[in-house]
PDB file with one MODEL, atoms N, CA, C and O in Angstrom:
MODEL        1
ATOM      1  N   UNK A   1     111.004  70.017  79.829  1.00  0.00           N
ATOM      2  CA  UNK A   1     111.334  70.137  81.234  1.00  0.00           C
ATOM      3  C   UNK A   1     112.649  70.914  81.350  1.00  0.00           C
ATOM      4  O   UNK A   1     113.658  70.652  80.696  1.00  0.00           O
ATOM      5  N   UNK A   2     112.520  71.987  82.333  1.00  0.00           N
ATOM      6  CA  UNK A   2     113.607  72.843  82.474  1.00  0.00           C
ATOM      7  C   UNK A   2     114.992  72.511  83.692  1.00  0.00           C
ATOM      8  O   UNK A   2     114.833  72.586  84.911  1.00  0.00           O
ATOM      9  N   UNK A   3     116.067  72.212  83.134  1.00  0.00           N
ATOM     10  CA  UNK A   3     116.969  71.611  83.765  1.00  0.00           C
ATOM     11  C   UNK A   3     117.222  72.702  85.172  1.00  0.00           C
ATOM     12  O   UNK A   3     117.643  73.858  85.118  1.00  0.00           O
ATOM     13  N   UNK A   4     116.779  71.844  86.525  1.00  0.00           N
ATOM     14  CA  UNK A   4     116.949  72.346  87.991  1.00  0.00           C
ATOM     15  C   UNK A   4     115.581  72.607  88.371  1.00  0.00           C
ATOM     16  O   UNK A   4     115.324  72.983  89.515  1.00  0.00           O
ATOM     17  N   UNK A   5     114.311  72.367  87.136  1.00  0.00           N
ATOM     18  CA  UNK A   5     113.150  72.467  87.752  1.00  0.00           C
ATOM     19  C   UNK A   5     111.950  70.973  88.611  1.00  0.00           C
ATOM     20  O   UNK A   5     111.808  69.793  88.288  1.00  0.00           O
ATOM     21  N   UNK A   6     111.462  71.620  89.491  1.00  0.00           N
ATOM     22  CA  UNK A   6     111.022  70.278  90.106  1.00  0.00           C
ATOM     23  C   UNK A   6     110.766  69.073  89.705  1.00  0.00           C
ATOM     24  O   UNK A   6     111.083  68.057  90.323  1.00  0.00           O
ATOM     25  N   UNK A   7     109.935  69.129  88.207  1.00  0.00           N
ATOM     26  CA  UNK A   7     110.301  67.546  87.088  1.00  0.00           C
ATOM     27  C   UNK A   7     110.992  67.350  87.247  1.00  0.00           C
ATOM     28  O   UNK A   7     111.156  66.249  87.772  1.00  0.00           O
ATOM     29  N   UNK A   8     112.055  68.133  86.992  1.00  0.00           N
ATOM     30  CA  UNK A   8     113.430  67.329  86.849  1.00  0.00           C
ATOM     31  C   UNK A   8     114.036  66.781  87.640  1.00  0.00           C
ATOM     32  O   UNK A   8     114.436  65.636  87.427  1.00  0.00           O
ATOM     33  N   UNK A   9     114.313  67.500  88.915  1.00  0.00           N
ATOM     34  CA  UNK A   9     114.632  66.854  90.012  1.00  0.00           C
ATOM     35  C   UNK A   9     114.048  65.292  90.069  1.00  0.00           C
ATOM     36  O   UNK A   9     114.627  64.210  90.159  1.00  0.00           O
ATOM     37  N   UNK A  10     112.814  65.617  89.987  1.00  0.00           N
ATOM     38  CA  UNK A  10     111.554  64.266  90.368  1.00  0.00           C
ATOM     39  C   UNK A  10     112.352  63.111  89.555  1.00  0.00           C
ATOM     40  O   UNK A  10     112.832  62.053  89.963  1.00  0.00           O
ATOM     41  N   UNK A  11     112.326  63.655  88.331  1.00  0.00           N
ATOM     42  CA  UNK A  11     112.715  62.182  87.428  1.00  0.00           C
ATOM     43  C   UNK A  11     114.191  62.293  87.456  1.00  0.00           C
ATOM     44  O   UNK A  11     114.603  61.394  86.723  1.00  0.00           O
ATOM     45  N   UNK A  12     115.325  63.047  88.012  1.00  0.00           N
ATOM     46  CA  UNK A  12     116.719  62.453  88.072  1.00  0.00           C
ATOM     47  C   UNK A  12     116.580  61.590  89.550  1.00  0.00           C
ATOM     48  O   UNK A  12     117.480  60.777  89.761  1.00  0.00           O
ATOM     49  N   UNK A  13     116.025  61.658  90.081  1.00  0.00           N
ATOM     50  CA  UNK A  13     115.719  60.595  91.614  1.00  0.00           C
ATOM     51  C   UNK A  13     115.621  60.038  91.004  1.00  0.00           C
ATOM     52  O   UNK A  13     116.631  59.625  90.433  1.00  0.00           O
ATOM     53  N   UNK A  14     113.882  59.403  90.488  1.00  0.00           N
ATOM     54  CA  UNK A  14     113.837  58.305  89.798  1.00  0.00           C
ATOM     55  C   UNK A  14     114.906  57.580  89.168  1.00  0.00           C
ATOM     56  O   UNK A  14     115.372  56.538  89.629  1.00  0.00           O
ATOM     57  N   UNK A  15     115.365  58.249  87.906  1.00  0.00           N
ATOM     58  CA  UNK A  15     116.463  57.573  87.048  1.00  0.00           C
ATOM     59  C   UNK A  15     117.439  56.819  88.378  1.00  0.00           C
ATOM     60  O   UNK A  15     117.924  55.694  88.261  1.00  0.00           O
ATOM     61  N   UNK A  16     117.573  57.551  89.428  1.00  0.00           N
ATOM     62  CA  UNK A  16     118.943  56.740  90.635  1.00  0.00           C
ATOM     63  C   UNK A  16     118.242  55.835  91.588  1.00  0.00           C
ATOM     64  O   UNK A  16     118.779  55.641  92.679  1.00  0.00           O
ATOM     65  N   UNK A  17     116.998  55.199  91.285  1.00  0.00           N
ATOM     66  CA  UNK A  17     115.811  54.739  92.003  1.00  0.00           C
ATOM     67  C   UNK A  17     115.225  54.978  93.490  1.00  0.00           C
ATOM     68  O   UNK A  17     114.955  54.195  94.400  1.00  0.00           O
ATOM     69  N   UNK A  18     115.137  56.444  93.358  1.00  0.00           N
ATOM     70  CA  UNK A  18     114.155  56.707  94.359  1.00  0.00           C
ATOM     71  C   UNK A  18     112.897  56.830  93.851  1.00  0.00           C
ATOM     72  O   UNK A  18     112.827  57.100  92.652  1.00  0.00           O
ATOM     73  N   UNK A  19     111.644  56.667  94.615  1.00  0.00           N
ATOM     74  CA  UNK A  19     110.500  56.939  94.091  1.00  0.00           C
ATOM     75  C   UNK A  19     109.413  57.706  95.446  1.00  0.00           C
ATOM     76  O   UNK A  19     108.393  58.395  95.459  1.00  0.00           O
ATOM     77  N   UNK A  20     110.233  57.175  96.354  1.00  0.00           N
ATOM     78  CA  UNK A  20     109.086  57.779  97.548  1.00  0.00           C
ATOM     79  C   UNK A  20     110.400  57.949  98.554  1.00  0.00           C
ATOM     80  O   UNK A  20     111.422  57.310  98.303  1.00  0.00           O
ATOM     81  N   UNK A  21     110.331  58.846  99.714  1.00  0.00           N
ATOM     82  CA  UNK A  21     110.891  59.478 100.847  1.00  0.00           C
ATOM     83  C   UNK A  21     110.650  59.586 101.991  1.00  0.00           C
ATOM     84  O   UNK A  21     110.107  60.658 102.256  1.00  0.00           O
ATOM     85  N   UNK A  22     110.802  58.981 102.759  1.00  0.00           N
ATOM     86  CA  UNK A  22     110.162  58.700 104.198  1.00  0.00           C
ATOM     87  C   UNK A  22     109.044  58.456 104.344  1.00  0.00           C
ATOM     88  O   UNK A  22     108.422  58.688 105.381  1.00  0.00           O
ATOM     89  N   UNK A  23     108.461  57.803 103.056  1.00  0.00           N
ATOM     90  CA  UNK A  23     107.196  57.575 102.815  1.00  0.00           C
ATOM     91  C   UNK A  23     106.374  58.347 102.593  1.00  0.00           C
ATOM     92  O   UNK A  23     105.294  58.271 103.179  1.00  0.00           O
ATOM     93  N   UNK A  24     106.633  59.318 101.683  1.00  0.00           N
ATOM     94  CA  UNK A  24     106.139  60.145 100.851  1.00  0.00           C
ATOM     95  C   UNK A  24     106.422  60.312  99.123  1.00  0.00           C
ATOM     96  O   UNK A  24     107.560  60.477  98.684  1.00  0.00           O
ATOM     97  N   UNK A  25     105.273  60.246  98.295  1.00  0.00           N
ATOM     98  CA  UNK A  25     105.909  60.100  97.128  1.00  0.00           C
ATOM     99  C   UNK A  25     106.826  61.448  96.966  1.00  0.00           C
ATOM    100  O   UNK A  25     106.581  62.423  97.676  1.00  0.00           O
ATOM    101  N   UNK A  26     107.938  61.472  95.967  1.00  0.00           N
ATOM    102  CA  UNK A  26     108.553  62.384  95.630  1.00  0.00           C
ATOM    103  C   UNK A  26     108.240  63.626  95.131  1.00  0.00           C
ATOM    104  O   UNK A  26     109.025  64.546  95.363  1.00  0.00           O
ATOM    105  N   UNK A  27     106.896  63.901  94.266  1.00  0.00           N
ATOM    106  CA  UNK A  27     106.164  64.664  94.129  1.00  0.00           C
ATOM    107  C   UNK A  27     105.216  65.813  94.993  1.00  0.00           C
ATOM    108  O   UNK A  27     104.580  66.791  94.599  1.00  0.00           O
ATOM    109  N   UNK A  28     105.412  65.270  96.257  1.00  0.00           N
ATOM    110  CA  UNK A  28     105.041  65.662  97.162  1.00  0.00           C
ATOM    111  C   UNK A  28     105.701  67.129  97.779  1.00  0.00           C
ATOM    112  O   UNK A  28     105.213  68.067  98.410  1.00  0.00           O
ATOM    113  N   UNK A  29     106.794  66.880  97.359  1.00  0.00           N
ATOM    114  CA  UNK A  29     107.727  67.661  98.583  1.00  0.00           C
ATOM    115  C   UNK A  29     108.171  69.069  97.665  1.00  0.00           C
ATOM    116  O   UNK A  29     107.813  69.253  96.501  1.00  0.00           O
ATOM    117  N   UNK A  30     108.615  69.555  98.080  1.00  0.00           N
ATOM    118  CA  UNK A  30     109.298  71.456  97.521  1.00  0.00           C
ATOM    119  C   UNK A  30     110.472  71.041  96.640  1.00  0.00           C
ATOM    120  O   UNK A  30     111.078  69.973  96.724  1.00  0.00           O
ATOM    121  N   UNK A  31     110.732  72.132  95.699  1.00  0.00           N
ATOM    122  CA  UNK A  31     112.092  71.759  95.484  1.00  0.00           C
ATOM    123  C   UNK A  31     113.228  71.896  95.767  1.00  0.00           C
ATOM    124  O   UNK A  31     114.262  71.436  95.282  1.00  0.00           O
ATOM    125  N   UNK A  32     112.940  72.830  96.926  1.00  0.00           N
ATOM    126  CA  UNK A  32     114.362  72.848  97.637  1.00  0.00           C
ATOM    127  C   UNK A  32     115.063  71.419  98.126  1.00  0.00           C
ATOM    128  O   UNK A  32     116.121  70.862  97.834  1.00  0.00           O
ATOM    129  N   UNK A  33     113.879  71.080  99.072  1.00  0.00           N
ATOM    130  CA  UNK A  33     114.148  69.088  99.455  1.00  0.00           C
ATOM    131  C   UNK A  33     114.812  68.407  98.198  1.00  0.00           C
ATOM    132  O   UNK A  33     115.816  67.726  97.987  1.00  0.00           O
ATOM    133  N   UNK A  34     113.921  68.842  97.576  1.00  0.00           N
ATOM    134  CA  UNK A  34     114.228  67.581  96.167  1.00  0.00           C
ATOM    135  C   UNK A  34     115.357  68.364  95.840  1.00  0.00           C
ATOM    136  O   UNK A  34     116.002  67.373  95.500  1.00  0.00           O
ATOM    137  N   UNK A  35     115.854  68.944  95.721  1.00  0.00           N
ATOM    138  CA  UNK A  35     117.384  69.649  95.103  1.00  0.00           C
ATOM    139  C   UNK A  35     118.581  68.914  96.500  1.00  0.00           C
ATOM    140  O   UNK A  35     119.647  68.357  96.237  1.00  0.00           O
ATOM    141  N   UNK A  36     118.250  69.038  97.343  1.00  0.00           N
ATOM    142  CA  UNK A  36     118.899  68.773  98.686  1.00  0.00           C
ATOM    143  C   UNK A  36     118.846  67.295  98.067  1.00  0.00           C
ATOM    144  O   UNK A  36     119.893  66.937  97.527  1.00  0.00           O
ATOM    145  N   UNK A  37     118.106  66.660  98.066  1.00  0.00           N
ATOM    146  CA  UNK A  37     118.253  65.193  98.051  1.00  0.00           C
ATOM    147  C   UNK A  37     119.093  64.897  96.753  1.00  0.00           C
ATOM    148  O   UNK A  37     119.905  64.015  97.034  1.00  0.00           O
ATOM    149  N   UNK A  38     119.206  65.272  95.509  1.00  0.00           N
ATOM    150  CA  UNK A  38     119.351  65.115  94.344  1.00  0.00           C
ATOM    151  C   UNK A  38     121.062  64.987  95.139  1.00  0.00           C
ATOM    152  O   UNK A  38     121.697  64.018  95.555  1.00  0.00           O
ATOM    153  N   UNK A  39     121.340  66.371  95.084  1.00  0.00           N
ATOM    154  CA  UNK A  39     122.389  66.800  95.251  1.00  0.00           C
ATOM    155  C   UNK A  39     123.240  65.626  96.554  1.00  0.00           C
ATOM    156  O   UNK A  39     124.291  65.025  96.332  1.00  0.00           O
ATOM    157  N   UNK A  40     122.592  65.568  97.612  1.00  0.00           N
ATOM    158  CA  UNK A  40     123.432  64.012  98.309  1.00  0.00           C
ATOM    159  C   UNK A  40     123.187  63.092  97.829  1.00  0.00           C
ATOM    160  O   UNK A  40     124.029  62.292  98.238  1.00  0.00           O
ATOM    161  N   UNK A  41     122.396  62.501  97.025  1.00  0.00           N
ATOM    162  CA  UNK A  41     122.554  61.110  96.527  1.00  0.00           C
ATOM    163  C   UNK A  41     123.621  61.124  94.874  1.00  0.00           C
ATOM    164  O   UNK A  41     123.888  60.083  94.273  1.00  0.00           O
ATOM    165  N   UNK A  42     124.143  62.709  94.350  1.00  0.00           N
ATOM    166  CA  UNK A  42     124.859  62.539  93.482  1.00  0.00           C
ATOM    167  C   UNK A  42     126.117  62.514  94.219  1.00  0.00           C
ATOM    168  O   UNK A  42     126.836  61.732  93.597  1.00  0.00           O
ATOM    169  N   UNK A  43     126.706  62.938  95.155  1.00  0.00           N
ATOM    170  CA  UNK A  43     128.115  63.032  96.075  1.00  0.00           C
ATOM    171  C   UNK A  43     128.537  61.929  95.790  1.00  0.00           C
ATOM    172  O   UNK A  43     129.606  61.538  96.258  1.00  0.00           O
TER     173      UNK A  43
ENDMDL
END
Protein backbone atom coordinates (compact mmCIF):
# COMPACT_ATOMS: atom_id res chain seq x y z
CA UNK A 1 0.00 0.00 0.00
CA UNK A 2 1.25 3.31 -1.22
CA UNK A 3 1.63 5.95 1.50
CA UNK A 4 -1.33 8.94 0.66
CA UNK A 5 -3.15 6.28 -1.38
CA UNK A 6 -6.88 5.57 -0.70
CA UNK A 7 -5.95 2.14 1.42
CA UNK A 8 -4.17 4.01 3.22
CA UNK A 9 -6.11 6.69 4.09
CA UNK A 10 -8.97 3.91 4.72
CA UNK A 11 -6.86 2.03 7.24
CA UNK A 12 -5.10 5.23 9.03
CA UNK A 13 -9.01 6.17 9.94
CA UNK A 14 -9.46 2.90 11.03
CA UNK A 15 -6.22 2.62 13.13
CA UNK A 16 -7.92 6.29 14.95
CA UNK A 17 -11.37 4.35 15.00
CA UNK A 18 -13.34 5.48 12.35
CA UNK A 19 -15.02 2.93 10.30
CA UNK A 20 -18.11 4.52 8.69
CA UNK A 21 -19.04 8.49 8.00
CA UNK A 22 -22.27 9.88 8.14
CA UNK A 23 -23.21 6.58 7.65
CA UNK A 24 -21.35 5.54 5.00
CA UNK A 25 -18.66 2.97 5.09
CA UNK A 26 -15.27 4.61 4.56
CA UNK A 27 -14.58 2.86 1.45
CA UNK A 28 -17.14 4.43 -0.12
CA UNK A 29 -16.05 7.88 -0.53
CA UNK A 30 -13.03 9.63 -2.94
CA UNK A 31 -9.87 10.30 -1.67
CA UNK A 32 -9.89 13.61 -1.55
CA UNK A 33 -12.75 13.27 1.48
CA UNK A 34 -10.75 10.65 2.97
CA UNK A 35 -7.50 12.84 2.86
CA UNK A 36 -9.73 15.85 4.22
CA UNK A 37 -10.89 13.70 6.99
CA UNK A 38 -7.50 12.02 7.79
CA UNK A 39 -5.95 15.25 7.86
CA UNK A 40 -8.73 16.91 10.64
CA UNK A 41 -8.89 14.11 12.76
CA UNK A 42 -4.82 14.21 12.86
CA UNK A 43 -4.87 18.25 13.98
Amino acid sequence: MHIGSKGWYVNELKKLGMSRYEGRKLESYKKHILANLYFDRTK
